[in-house]
Each structure stands twice: as structure tokens, then as C-alpha cells.
C-alpha positions as CSV (number, residue, x, y, z in Angstrom):
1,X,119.6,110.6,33.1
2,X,116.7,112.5,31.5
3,X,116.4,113.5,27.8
4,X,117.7,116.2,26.8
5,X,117.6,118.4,23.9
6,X,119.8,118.9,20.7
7,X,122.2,121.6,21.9
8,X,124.8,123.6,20.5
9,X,127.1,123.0,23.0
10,X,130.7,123.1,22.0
11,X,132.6,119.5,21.9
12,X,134.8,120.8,24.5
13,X,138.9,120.7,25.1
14,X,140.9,117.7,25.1
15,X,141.8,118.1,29.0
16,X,137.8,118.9,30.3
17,X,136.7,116.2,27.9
18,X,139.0,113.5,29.4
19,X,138.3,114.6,32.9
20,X,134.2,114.4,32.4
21,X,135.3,110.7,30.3
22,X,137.1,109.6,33.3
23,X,134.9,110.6,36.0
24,X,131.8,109.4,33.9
25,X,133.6,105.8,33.2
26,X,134.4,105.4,37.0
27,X,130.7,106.0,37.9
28,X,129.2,103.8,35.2
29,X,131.6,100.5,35.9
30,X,130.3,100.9,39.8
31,X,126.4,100.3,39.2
32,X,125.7,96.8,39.5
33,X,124.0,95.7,35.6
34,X,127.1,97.2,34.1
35,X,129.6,94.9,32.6
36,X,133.0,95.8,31.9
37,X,135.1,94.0,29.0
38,X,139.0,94.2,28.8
39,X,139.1,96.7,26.5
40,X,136.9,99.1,29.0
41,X,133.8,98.6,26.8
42,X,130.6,99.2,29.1
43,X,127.1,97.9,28.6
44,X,124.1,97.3,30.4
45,X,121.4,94.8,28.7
46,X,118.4,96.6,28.6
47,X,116.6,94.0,26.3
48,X,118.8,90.5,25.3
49,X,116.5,90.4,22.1
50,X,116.4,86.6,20.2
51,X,116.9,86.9,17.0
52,X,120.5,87.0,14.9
53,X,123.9,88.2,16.3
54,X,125.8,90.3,13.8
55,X,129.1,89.4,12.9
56,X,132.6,91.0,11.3
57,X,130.5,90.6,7.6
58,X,127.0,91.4,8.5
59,X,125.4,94.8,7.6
60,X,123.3,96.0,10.8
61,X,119.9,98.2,11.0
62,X,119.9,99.7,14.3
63,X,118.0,102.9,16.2
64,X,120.2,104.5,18.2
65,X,120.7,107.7,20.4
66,X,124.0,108.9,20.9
67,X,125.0,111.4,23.6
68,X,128.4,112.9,25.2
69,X,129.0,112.2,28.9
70,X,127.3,115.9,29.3
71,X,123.7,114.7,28.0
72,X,124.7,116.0,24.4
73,X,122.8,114.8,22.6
74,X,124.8,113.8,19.2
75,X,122.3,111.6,16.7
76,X,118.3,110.3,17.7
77,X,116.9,107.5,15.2
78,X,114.4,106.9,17.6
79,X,111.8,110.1,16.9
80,X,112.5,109.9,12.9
81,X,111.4,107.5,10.3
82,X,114.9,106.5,9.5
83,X,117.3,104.0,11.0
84,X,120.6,103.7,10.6
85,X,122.1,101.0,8.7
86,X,125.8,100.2,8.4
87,X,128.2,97.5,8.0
88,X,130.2,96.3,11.1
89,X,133.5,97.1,8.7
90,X,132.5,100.6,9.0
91,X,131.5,100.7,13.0
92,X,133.7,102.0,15.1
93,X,135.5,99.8,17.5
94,X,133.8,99.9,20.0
95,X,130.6,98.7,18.6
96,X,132.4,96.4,16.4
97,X,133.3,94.6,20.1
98,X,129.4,95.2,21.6
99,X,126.8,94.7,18.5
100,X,128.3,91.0,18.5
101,X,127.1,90.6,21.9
102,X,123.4,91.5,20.7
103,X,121.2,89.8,19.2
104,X,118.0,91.5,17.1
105,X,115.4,92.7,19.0
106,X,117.7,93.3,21.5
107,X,118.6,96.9,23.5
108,X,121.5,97.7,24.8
109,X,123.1,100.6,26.4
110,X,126.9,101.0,25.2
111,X,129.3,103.6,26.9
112,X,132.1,103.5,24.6
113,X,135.4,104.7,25.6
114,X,137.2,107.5,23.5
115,X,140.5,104.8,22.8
116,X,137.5,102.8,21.0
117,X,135.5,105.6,19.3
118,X,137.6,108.3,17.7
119,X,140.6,109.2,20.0
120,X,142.4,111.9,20.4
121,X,140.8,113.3,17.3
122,X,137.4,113.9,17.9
123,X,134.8,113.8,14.6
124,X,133.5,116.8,13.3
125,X,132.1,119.6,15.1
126,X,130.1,117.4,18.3
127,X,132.6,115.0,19.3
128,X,135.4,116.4,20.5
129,X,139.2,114.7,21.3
130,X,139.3,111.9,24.4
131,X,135.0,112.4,24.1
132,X,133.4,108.8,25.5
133,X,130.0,108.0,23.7
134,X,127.1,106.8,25.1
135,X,125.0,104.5,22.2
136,X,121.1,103.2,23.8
137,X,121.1,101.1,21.0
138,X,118.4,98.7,19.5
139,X,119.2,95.9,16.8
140,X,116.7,95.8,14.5
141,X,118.1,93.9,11.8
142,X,121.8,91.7,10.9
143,X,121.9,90.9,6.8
């Protein structure tokens, strides 16, 4: 998939957003470096990294770009001078499940199911209901 831009694109309806989630899921689980857990967690390991894994208590720095199934671009860390740093408490599930399996240094690519990101709900004015997220994710540092 190629970069794309910031866009203004609307987070799209419920219905097209769990169609594009579904067909986009089925894809992903069929290449062969993607690995599936029970929940329906997907990640590829771009990177294993070898430093610390972060746990339920840990605070994590990460750089991250997160996108919609449609390229949307949602946040980029990666071109600023600012990472993001949260604890796990606040994560939402789905990374609460992958940073665990990371360890610093390490890159991953997350494709996070909507039942593990923020539902039916959406967030704000990008991520609309049933919306899967795609995290390229780097761990830069567990405290």
C-alpha cells in the first residue's frame, strides 16, 4: 500500500465501513507473515526488536501511523518530532493484546479489528462505527 496523504475523507456509514472492514480482514489473514490471534488481532513482524516487552503496568513510547482500511490516513508520529506516549491502561484493546508481543526496537504492523478498537461507536470525526485500524507501529520505549 502506498502513502497516502491526510484527507478529509468522511469516516463513512456503519454498513460501508463494515463491508470495507470485512473484505480488508479476509485479505490480510490470507498473506503468508500475517498471524491471526483468537480474538482476530492481525500482525505482521516487520522488526522483532530486543529490548523490553511492555506489560498491563508499563507506560509505552511508540511512533506510529494509523490509517482506515481506505488508506486514511488518521495520526503520523513518524514525520514529527513527537512520539506518542501512553500507558497500556489507556490503549485500546487491541493493542493492549499486540504491544505485549513486542519488544523495544521492534516494528510491527497491527490491523486491529473494530470489536477491539472502538466498536460500533466510532471516535471523533475520522474513525467511524465498525472502522478496523491499521497501526505500523514502532516501540521505542516500555517504563
Amino acid at each position: 500500500m502506498g502513502r497516502k496523504k491526510y484527507s478529509n475523507k468522511t469516516k463513512g456509514s456503519a454498513g460501508q465501513n463494515r463491508a470495507e472492514t470485512e473484505a480488508y480482514l479476509k485479505k490480510n489473514r490470507s498473506k503468508p507473515d500475517v498471524i491471526e490471534t483468537a480474538s482476530g488481532l492481525q500482525y505482521t513482524i516487520k522488526d522483532p526488536g530486543d529490548g523490553k516487552s511492555p506489560d498491563e503496568w508499563s507506560t509505552v513510547e511508540v511512533n506510529q501511523r494509523i490509517l482506515l482500511v481506505n488508506g486514511t490516513v488518521i495520526k503520523d508520529t513518524y514525520h514529527g518530532t513527537q512520539t506518542d506516549v501512553f500507558t497500556m491502561e489507556e490503549a485500546i484493546d487491541g493493542l493492549k493484546e499486540g504491544l505485549p508481543l513486542m519488544k523495544e526496537g521492534g516494528k510491527f504492523r497491527f490491523v486491529v479489528p473494530p470489536d477491539l478498537a472502538w466498536g460500533k461507536r466510532g471516535a471523533g470525526e475520522k474513525i467511524g462505527p465498525y472502522a478496523a485500524l491499521i497501526f505500523d507501529i514502532r516501540l521505542e520505549k516500555v517504563t
